[in-house]
PARO-264722 format. One record per residue (C-alpha): residue number from 1; residue in three letters; z, x, y. Coordinates in Angstrom, 1 decimal, m for minus. Layout:
! PARO-264722
(site NUM; "ALA"; (Z; X; Y));
...
END
This chain:
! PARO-264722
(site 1; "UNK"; (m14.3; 124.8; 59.8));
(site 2; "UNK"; (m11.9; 125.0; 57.0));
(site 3; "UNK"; (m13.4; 126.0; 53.5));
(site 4; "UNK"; (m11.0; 125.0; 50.7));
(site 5; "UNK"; (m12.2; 127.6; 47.7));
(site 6; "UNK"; (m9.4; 127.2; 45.4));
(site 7; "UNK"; (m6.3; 125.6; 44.3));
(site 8; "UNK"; (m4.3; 128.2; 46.7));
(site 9; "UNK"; (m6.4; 127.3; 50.2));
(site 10; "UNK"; (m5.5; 123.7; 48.9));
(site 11; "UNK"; (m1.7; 124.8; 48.7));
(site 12; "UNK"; (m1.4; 126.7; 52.1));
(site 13; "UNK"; (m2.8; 123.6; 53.8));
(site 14; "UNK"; (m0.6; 121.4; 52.4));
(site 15; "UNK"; (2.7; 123.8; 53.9));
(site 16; "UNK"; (0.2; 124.1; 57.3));
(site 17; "UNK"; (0.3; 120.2; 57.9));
(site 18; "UNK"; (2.9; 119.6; 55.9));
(site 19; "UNK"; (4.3; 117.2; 58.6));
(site 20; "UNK"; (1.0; 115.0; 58.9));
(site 21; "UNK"; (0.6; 114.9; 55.0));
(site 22; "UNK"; (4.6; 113.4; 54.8));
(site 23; "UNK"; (3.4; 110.9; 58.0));
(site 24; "UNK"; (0.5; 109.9; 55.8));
(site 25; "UNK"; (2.2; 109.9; 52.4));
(site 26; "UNK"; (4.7; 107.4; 54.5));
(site 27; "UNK"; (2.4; 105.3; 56.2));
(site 28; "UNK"; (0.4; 104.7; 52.9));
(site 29; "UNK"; (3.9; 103.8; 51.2));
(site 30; "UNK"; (4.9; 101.6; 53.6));
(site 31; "UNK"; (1.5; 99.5; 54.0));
(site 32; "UNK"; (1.2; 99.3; 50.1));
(site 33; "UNK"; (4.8; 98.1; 50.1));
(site 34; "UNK"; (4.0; 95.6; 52.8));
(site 35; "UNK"; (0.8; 94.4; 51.0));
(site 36; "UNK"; (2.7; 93.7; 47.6));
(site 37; "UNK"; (5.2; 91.6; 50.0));
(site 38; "UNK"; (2.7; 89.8; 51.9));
(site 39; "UNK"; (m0.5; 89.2; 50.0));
(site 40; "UNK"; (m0.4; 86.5; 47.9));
(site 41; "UNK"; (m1.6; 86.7; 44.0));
(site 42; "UNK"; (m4.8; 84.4; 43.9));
(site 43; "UNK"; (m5.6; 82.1; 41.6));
(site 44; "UNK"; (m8.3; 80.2; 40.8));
(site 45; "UNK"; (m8.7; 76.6; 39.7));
(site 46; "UNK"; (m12.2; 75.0; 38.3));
(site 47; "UNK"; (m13.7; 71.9; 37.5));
(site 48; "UNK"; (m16.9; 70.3; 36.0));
(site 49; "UNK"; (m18.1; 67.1; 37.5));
(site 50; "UNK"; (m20.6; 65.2; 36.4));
(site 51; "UNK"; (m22.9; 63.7; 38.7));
(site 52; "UNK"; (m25.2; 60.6; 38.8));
(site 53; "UNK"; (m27.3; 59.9; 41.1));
(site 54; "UNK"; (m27.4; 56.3; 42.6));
(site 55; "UNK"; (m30.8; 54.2; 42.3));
(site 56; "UNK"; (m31.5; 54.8; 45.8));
(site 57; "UNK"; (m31.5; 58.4; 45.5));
(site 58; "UNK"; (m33.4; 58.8; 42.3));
(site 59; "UNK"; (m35.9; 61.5; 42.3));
(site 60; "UNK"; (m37.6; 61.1; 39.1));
(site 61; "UNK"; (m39.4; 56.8; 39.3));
(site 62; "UNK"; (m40.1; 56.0; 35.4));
(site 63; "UNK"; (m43.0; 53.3; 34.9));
(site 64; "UNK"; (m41.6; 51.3; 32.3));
(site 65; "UNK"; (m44.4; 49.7; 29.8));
(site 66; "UNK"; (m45.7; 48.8; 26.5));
(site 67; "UNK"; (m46.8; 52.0; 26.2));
(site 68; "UNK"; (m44.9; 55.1; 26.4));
(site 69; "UNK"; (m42.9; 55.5; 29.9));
(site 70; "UNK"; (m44.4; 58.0; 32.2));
(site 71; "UNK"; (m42.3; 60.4; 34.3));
(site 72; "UNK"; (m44.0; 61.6; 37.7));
(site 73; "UNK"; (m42.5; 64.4; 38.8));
(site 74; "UNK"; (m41.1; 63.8; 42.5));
(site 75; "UNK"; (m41.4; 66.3; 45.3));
(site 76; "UNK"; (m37.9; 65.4; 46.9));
(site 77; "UNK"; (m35.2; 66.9; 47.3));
(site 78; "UNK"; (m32.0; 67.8; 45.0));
(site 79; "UNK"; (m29.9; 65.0; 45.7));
(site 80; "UNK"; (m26.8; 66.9; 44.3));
(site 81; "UNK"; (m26.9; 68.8; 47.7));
(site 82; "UNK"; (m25.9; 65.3; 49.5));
(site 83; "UNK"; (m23.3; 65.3; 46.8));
(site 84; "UNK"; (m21.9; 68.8; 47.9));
(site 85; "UNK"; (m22.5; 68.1; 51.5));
(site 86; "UNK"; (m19.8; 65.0; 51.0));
(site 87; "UNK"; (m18.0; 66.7; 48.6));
(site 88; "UNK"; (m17.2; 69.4; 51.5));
(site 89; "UNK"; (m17.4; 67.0; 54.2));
(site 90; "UNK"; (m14.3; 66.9; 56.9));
(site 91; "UNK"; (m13.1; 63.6; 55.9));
(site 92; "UNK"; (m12.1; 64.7; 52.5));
(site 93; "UNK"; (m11.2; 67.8; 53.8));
(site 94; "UNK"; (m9.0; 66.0; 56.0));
(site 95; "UNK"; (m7.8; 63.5; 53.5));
(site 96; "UNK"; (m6.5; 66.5; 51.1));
(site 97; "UNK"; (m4.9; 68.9; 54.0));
(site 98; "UNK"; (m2.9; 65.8; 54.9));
(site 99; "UNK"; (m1.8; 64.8; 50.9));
(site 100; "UNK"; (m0.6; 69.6; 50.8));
(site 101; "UNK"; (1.2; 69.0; 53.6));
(site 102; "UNK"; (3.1; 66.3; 53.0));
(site 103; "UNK"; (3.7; 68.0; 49.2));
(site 104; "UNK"; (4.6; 71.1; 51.0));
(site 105; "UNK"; (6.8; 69.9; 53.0));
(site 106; "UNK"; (9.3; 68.0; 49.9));
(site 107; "UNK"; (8.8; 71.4; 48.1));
(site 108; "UNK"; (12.2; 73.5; 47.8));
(site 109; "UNK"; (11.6; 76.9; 48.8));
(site 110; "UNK"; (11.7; 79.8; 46.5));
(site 111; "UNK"; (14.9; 81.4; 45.2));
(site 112; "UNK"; (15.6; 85.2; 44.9));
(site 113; "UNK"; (16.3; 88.4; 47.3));
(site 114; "UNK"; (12.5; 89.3; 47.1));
(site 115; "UNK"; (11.7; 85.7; 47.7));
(site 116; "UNK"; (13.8; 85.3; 50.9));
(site 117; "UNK"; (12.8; 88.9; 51.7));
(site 118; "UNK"; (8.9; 87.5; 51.6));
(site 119; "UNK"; (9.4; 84.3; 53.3));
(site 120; "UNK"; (11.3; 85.6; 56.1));
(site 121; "UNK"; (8.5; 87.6; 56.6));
(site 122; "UNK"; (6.0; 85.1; 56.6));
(site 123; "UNK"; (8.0; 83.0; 58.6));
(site 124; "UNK"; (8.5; 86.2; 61.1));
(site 125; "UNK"; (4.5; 86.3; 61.0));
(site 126; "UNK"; (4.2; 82.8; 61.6));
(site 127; "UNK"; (5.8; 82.4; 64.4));
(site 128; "UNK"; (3.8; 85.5; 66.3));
(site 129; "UNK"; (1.2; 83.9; 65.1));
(site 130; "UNK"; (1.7; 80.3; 66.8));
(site 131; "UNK"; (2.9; 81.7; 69.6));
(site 132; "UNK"; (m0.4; 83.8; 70.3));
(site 133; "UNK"; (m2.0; 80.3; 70.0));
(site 134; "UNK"; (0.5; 78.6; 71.9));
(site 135; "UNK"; (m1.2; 81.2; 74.9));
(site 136; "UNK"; (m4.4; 81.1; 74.5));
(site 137; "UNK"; (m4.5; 76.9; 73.8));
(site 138; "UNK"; (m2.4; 76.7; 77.8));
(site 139; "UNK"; (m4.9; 79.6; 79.0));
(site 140; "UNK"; (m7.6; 77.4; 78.0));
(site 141; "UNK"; (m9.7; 80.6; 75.7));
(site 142; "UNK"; (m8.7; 78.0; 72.2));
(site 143; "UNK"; (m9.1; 75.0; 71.6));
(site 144; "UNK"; (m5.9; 72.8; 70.5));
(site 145; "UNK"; (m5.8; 71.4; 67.3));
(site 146; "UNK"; (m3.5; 70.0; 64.7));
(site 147; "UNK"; (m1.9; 71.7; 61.9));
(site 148; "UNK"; (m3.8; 69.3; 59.2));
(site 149; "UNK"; (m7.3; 70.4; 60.8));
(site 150; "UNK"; (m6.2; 74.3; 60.6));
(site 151; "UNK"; (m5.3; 73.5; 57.1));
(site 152; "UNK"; (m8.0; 71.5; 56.3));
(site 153; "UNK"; (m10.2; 75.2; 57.5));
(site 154; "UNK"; (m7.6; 77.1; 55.0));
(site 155; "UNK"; (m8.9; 74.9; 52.2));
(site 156; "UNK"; (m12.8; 74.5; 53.5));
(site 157; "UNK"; (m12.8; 78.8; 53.0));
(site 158; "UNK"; (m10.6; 78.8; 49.4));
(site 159; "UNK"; (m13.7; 75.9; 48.2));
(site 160; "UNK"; (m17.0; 76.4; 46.6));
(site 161; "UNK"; (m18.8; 73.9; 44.8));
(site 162; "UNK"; (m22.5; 75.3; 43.3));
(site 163; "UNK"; (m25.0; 73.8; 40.5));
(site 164; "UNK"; (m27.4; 74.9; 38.9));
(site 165; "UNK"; (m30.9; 73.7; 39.3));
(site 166; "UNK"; (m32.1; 71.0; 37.9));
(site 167; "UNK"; (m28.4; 70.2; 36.3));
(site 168; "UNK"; (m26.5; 67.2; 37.2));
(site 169; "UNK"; (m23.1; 69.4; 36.8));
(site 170; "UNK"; (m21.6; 70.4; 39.5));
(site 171; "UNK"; (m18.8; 73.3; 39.4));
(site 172; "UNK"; (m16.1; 72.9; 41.8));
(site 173; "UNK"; (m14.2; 76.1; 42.5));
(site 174; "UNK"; (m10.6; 75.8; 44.4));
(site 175; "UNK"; (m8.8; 79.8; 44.9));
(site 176; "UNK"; (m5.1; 79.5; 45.9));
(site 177; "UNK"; (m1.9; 81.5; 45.8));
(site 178; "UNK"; (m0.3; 79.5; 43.3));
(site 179; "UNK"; (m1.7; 78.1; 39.8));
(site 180; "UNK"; (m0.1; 74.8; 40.1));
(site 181; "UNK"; (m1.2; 73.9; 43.4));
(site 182; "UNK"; (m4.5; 74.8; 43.4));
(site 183; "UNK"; (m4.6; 72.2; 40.2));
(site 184; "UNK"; (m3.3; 69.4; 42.4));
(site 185; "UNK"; (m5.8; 70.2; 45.3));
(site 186; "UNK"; (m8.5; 70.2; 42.8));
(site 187; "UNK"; (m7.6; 67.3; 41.9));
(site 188; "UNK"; (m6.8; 65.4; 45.1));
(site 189; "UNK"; (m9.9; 66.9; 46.0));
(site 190; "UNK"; (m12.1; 65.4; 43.3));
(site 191; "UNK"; (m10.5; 61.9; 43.4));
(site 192; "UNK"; (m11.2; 61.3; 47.3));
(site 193; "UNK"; (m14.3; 62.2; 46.9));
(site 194; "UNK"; (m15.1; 60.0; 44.1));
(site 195; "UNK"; (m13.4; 57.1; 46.5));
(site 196; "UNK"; (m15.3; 58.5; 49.0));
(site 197; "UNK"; (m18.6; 58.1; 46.5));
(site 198; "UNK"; (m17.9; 54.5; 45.6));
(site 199; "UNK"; (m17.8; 52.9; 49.1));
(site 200; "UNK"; (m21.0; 55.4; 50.2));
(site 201; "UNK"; (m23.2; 54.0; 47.5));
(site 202; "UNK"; (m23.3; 50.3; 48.5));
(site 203; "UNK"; (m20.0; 49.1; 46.8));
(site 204; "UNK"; (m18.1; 48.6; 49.8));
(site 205; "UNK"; (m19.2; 44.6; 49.9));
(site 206; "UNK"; (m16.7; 44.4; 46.3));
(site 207; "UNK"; (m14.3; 46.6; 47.4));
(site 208; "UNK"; (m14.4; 43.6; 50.3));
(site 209; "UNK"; (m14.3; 41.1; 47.5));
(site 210; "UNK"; (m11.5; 42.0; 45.9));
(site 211; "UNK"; (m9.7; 42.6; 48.8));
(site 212; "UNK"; (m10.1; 39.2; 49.8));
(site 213; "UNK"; (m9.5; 37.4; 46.5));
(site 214; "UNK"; (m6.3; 39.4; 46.7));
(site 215; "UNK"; (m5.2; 38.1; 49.9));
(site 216; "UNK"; (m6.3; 34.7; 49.0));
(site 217; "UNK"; (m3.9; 35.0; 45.9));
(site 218; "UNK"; (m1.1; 35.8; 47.9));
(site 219; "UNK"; (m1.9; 32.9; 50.0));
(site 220; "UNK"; (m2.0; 30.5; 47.4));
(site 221; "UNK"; (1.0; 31.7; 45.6));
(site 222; "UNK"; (3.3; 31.6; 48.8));
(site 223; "UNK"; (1.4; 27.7; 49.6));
(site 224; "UNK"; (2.3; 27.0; 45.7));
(site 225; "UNK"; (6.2; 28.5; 46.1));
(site 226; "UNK"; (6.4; 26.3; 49.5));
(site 227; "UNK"; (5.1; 23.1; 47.5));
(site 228; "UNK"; (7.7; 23.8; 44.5));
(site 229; "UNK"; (10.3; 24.7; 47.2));
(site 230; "UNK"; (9.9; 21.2; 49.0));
(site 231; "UNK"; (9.8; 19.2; 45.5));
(site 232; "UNK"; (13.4; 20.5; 44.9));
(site 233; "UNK"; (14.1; 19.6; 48.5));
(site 234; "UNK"; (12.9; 15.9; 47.7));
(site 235; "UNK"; (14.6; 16.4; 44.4));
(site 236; "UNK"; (17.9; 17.6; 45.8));
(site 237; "UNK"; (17.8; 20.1; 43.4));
(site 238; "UNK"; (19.1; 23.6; 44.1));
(site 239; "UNK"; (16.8; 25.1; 41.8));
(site 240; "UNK"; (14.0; 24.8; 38.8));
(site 241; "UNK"; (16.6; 25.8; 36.2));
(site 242; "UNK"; (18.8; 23.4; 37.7));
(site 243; "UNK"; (17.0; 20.8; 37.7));
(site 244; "UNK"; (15.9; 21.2; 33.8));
(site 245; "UNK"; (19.4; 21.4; 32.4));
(site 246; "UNK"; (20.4; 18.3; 34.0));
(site 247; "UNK"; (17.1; 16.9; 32.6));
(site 248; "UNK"; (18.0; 18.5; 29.5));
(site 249; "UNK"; (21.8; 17.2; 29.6));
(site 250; "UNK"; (20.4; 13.4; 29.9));
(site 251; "UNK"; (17.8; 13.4; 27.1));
(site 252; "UNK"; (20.6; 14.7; 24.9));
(site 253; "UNK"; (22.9; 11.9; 25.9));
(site 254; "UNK"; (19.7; 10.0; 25.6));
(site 255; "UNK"; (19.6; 11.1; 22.0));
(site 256; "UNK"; (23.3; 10.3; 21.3));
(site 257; "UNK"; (23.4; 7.1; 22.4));
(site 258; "UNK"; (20.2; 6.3; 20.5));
(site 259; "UNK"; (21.9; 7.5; 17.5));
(site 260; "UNK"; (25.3; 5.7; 18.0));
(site 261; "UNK"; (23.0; 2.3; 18.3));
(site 262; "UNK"; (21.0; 3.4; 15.4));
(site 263; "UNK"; (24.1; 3.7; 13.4));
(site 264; "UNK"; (25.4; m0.1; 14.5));
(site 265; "UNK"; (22.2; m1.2; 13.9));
(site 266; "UNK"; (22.5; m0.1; 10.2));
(site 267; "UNK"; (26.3; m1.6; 9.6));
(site 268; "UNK"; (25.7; m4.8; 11.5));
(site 269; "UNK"; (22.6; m5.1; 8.6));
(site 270; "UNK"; (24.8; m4.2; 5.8));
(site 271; "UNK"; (27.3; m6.6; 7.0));
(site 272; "UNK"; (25.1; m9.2; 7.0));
(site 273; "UNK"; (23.8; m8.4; 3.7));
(site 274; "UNK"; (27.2; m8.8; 2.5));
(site 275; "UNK"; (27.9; m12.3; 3.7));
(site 276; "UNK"; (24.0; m13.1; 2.3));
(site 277; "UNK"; (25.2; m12.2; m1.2));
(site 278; "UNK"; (28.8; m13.9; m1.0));
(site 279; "UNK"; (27.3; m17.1; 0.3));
(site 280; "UNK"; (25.0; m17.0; m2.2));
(site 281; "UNK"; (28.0; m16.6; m5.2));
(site 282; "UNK"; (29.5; m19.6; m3.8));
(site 283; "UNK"; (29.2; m22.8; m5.9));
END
């Protein structure tokens, strides 16, 4: 065994294994370098969402009287952890790996030496990566999924939602390599689920509703076009506008002929007038 007394026994092994400390010193070197190249800066996105509970789920029944109200504790349980069970649940999961993709893939890639350096890497990576899976999904040891599900497992592990107890606030946590879009699948996060909320809590029957008045309006409107469309056919009119300015064009003849008549009215009177008065001068 090697005792290391001083700064000189440090020294003379140093020139000893000179050769393994340089491998080392090298090794270390090149798997720093290679970390700053491929690991990705994190970044982390949060959110505060308020939650109600629906009537159904109510854990706290309030008598309601004259008197004052009266709150009975309830022994259930949190219903905030059905809301984090949805909130995490693969449908939404699903929805939002879908909605990155399609982003990802109209994204331009990055520009720069280190850039290209980084995603040729990645790339490199990538495709010794699928092509181990390639192996092992035609052996039969993996199971063959799509790249939206592997995804969707990508953004299940960078997700945490918590609450505290007792709270109705639940704190959504999204951790991603870039700020911007770990904003956006916050975001697309929380708004499927809030979709996703609506039609669980009983409001699918008016999403129905208005679904239905909606078609029924765009049947009626395309019955109403047909009906004006065959009253210009009956009319032999090419159009509405048409149809109005020739409407228009006869009232104002309309108008100028009523004027012209108005006007002979008013000199065939005055005539007459005249002749009154000069058969009245006569002796």
């Amino acid at each position: 065994m090697i005792n290391i007394r001083s700064f000189r026994d440090l020294l003379r092994l140093l020139f000893i294994f000179r050769r393994e400390v340089k491998i080392t010193v090298l090794a270390t070197f090149v798997v720093v370098l290679l970390g700053a190249l491929l690991l990705p800066n994190r970044y982390e996105s949060t959110a505060l969402l308020l939650v109600k509970p629906g009537r159904d789920s109510s854990t706290v029944p309030i008598e309601l009287s004259n008197r004052q109200a009266i709150v009975v504790p309830s022994a259930l349980r949190d219903p905030l952890l059905d809301e984090e069970r949805m909130l995490t649940g693969r449908p939404i999961m699903r929805k939002v790996s879908e909605t990155y993709l399609a982003e990802l893939s109209k994204a331009e890639p990055e520009a720069g030496v280190l850039a290209s350096i980084k995603n040729a890497l990645k790339s490199a990576v990538g495709a010794i990566v699928d092509a181990g899976r390639s192996v092992l999904q035609f052996i039969g040891l993996v199971e063959k999924r799509t790249q939206a599900e592997r995804m969707a497992e990508d953004l299940e592990k960078n997700f945490k939602v918590r609450h505290e107890p007792g709270s109705s606030v639940m704190e959504l946590t999204f951790t991603w390599n870039d700020p911007t879009t770990a904003q956006t699948v916050l975001k697309t996060w929380i708004e499927e689920y809030q979709l996703q909320r609506t039609k669980t809590l009983g409001r699918v029957s008016l999403y129905t509703f208005y679904e239905s008045e909606v078609k029924n309006t765009g049947d009626n409107i395309i019955s109403y076009k047909k009906q004006i469309q065959n009253y210009l056919n009956q009319l032999s009119a090419v159009s509405i506008s048409q149809r109005l300015a020739d409407t228009s064009q006869g009232l104002n003849d309309l108008r100028t002929e009523r004027n012209n008549t108005t006007r002979s009215i008013a000199s065939t009177k005055a005539g007459l007038d005249l002749l009154k008065k000069q058969l009245a001068a006569q002796p």
